[in-house]
C-alpha positions as CSV (number, residue, x, y, z in Angstrom):
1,X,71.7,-51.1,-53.8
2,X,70.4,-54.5,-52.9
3,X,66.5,-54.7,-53.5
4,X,63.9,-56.9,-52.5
5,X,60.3,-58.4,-53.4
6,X,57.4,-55.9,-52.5
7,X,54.9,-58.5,-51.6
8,X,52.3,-60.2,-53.7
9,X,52.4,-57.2,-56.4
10,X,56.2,-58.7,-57.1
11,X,58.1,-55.2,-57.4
12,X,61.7,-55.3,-57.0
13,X,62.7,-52.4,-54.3
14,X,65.5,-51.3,-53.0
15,X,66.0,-52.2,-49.4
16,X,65.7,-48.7,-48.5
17,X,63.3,-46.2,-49.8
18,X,63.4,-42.7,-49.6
19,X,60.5,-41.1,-46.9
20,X,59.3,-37.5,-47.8
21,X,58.0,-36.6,-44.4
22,X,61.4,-34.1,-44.3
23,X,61.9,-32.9,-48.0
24,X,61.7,-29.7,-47.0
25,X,63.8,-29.9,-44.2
26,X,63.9,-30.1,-40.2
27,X,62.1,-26.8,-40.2
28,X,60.3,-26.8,-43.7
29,X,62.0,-23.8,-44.9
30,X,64.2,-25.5,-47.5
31,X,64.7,-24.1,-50.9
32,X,62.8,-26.4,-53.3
33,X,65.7,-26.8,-56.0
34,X,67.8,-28.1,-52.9
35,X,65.1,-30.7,-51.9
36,X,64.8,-31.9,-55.3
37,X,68.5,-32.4,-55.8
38,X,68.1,-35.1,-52.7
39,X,65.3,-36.9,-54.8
40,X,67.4,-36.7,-57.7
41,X,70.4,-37.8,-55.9
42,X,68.5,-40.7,-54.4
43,X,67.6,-42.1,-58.1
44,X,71.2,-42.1,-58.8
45,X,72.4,-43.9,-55.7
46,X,70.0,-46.8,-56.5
47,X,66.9,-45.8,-54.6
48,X,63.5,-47.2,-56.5
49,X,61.3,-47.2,-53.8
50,X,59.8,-43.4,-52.7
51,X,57.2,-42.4,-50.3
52,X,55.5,-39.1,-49.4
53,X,51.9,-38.0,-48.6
54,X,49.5,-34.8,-48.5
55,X,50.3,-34.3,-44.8
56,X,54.2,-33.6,-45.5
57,X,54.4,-30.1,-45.6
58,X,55.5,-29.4,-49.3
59,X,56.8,-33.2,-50.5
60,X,54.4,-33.7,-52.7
61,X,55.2,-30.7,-54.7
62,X,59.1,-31.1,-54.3
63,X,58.7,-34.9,-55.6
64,X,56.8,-33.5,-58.8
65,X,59.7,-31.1,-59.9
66,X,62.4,-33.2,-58.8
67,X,60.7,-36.3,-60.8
68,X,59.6,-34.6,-64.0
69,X,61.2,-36.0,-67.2
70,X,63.0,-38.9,-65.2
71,X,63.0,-41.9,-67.7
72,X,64.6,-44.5,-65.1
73,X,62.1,-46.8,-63.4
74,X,61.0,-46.2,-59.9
75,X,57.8,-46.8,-58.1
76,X,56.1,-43.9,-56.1
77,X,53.8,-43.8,-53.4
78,X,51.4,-41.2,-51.5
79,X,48.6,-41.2,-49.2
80,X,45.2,-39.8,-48.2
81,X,44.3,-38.9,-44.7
82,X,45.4,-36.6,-42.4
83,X,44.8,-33.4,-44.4
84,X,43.0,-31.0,-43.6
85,X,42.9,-32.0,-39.9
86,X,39.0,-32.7,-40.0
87,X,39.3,-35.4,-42.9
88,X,36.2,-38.1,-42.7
89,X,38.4,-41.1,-44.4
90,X,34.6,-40.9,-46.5
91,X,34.7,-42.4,-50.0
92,X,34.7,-38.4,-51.4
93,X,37.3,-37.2,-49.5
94,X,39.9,-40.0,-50.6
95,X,39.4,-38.9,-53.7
96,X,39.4,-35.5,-53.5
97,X,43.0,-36.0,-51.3
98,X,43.9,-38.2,-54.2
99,X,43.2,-35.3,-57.5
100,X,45.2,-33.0,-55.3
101,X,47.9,-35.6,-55.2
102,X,48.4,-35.7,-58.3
103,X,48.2,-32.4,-59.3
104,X,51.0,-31.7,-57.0
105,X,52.6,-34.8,-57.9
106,X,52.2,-33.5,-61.8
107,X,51.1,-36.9,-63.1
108,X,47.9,-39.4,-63.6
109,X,48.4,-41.8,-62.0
110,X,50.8,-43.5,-58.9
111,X,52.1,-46.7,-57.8
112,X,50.6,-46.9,-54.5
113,X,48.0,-44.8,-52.9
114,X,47.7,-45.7,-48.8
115,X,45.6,-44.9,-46.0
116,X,47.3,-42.5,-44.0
117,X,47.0,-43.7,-40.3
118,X,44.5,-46.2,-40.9
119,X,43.8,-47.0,-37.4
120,X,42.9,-43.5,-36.4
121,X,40.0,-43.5,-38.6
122,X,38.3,-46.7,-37.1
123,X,37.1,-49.8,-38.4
124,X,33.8,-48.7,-40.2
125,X,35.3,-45.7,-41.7
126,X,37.8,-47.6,-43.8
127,X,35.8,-50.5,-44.3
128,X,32.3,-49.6,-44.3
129,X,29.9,-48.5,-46.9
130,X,30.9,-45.7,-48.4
131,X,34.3,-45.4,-46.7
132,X,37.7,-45.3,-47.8
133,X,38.6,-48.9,-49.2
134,X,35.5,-47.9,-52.0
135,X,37.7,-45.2,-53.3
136,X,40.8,-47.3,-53.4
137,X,39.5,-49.8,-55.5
138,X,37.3,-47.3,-57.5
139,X,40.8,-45.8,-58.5
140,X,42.3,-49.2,-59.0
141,X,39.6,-50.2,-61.2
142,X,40.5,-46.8,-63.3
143,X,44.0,-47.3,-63.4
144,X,44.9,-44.3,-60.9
145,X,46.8,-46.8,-58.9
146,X,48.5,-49.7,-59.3
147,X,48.5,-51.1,-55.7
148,X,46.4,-50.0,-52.6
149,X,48.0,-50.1,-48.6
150,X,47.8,-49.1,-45.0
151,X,49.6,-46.9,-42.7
152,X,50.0,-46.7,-38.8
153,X,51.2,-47.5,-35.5
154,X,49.4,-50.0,-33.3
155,X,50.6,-53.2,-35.0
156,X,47.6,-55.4,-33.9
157,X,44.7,-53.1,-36.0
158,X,46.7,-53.1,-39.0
159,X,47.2,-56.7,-38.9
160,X,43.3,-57.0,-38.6
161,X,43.5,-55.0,-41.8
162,X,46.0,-56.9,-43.5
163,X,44.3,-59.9,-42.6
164,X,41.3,-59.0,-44.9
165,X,43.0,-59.4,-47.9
166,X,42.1,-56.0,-49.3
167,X,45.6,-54.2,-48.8
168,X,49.1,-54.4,-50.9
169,X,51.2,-53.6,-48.1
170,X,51.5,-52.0,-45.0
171,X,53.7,-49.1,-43.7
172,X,54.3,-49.2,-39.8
173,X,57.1,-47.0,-37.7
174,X,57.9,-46.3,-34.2
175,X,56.5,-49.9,-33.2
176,X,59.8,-51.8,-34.8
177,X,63.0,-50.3,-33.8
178,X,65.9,-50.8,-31.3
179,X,63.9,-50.2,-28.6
180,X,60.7,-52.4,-29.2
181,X,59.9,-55.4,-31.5
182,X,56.2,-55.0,-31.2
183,X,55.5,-54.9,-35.0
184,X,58.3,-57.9,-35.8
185,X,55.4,-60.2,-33.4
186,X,52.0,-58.6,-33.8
187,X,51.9,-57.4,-37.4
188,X,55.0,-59.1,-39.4
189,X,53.9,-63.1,-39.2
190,X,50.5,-62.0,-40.6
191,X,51.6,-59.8,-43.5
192,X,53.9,-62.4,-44.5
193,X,51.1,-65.4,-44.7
194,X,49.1,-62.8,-46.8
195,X,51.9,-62.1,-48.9
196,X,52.0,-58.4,-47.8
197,X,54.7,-56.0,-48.6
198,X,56.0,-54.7,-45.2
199,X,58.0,-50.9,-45.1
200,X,59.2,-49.9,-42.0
201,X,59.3,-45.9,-41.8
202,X,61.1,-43.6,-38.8
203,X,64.2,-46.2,-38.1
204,X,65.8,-43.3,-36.3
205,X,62.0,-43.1,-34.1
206,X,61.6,-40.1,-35.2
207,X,64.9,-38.7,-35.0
208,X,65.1,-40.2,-31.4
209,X,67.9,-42.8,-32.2
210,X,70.2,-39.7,-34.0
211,X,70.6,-37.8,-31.6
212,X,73.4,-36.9,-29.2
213,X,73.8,-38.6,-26.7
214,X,72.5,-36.2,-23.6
215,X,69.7,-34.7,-25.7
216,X,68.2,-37.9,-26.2
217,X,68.4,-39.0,-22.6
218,X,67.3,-36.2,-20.9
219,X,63.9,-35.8,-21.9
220,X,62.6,-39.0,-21.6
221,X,61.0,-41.7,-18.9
222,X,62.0,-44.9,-17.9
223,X,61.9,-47.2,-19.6
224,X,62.7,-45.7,-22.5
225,X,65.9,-43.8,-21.0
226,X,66.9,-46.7,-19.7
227,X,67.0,-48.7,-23.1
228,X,68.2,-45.5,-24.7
229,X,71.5,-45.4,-22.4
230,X,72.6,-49.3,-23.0
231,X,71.9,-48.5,-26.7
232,X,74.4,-46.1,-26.5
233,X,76.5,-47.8,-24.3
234,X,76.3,-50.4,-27.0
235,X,77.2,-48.2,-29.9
236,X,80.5,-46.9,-27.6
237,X,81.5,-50.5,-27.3
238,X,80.9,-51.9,-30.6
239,X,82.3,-48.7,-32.7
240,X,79.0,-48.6,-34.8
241,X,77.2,-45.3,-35.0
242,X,73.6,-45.8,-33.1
243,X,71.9,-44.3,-36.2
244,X,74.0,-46.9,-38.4
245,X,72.6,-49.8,-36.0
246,X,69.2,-48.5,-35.8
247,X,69.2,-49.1,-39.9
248,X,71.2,-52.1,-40.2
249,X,69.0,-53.7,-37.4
250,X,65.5,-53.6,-39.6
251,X,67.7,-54.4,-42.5
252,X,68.3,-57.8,-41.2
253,X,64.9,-58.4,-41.5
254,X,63.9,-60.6,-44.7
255,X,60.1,-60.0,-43.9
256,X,60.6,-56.4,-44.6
257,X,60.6,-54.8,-48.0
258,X,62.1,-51.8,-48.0
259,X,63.0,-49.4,-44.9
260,X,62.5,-45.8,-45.3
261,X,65.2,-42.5,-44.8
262,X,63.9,-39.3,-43.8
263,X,67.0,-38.1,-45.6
264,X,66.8,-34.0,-45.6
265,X,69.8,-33.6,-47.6
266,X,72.2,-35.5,-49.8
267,X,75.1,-36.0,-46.8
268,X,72.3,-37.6,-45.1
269,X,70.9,-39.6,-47.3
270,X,74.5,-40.9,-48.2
271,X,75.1,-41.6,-44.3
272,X,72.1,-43.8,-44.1
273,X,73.3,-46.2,-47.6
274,X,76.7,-46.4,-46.5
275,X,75.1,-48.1,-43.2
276,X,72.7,-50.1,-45.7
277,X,76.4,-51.2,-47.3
278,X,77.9,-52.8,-44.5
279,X,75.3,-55.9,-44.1
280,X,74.0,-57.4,-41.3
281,X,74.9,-56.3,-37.7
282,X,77.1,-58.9,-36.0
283,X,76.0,-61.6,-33.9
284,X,76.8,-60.3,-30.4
285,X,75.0,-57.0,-31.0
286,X,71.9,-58.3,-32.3
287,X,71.7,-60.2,-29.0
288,X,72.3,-57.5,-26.9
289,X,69.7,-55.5,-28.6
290,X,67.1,-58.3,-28.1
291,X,68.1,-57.9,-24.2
292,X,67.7,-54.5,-24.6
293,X,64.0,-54.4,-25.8
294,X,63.2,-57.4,-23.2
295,X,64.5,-54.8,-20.6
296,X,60.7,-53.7,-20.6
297,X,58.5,-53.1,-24.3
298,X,58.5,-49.3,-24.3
299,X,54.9,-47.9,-25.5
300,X,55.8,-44.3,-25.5
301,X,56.4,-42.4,-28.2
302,X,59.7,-40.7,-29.0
């Protein structure tokens, strides 16, 4: 597993990390002891870098089985926000999201500890008196956390974040993909000139990208169906799997740290790192993908 820089704090990554939004499955109904075995299995395939958060159904409480007793260096990350549906991104309720955290997690302290969709809070919320960036650097101060970040969509608010300097990284998804390059110009430039750590979750946009080929087409509008047909059109000609491109593509990115697998099973997770094995897509396809996403930028979401 090739791994990479994590920004300023100077972690050594692998390229992709392991995303807990479905450690419990499609349906969240999976047996924890099989959950935990992916986790497990991820360690042993080279994976360093793991993500979850409060709002994924049981991940937090999967990740603390699966990672009890595990001697071999990783770095973990969580998130506050989200959960319960009326949080106030206040001071308190960080840190009240945060001791539950860890109590699931079954440890002191993590790696990173993120705003869980930053943007929907507002500016003054995160940023004001008494808001949510006082309880990340409260904990940071104790030693809770090592590092503090950001999570979201809309690219140009979380680059006004990153821009303060406060934040370790930044976690964006569904604005950098196959199908739009939003977050590679709005967000990218800026967390590299403050030496930002960059992951990229939901490479498949949100499953969107995996799917057969008339499921994926037939629910959706122009222009989206329309770059979702010459991407598979693309995939036909090139003998690539789409869900191999889709990971590959943000792969090929040096700006980005780590890229993060929804894996919900082991054969799933071992799909995605064999694409991660076979480098950077060739020439002609990354220019028809940047065609592809000049066909139109496509705001909707999968």
């Amino acid at each position: 597993m090739r791994q990479r820089t994590f920004g300023r704090l100077g972690w050594q990554v692998s390229e992709v990390g392991l995303g807990g939004a479905w450690l419990a499955g499609r349906r969240g109904d999976l047996a924890v002891e099989q959950a935990a075995e992916t986790v497990r299995q991820a360690l042993a395939l080279g994976i360093n870098y793991i993500d979850t958060a409060r709002a994924y159904r049981r991940s937090e409480e999967i990740l603390g089985i699966a990672l009890e007793g595990v001697r071999q260096p990783y770095r973990l990350a969580t998130k506050a926000g989200c959960t319960p549906h009326d949080f106030d991104y206040s001071r308190d309720a960080v840190l009240a999201s945060f001791e539950t955290s860890l109590r699931l997690l079954r440890r002191d302290r993590v790696d990173l500890l993120q705003l869980h969709e930053a943007p929907t809070a507002g500016w003054d919320r995160l940023m004001g008196k008494g808001g949510a960036v006082e309880a990340l650097h409260h904990l940071k101060r104790q030693g809770a956390v090592a590092a503090i970040g950001v999570t979201g969509r809309p690219p140009a608010f979380l680059a006004r974040l990153v821009a303060t300097d406060e934040f370790d990284s930044v976690l964006n998804y569904c604005e950098y993909d196959l199908t739009t390059r939003l977050a590679r110009e709005e967000l990218l430039a800026v967390a590299a000139r403050h030496n930002v750590a960059v992951v990229l979750g939901s490479p498949l946009r949100v499953g969107l990208l995996g799917q057969p080929r008339g499921a994926a087409l037939a629910k959706y509008q122009e222009p989206l169906r329309g770059k979702l047909e010459r991407l598979h059109e693309l995939a036909d000609r090139s003998g690539i799997p789409l869900p191999h491109i889709a990971i590959r593509y943000l792969l090929g990115d040096a700006d980005v740290a780590t890229v993060l697998t929804g894996a919900a099973s082991v054969e799933e997770l071992r799909d995605t790192l064999s694409a991660a094995s076979a480098g950077p897509l060739p020439a002609d396809v990354l220019a028809e993908i940047r065609q592809i996403q000049d066909h139109r930028d496509a705001r909707e979401t999968a």
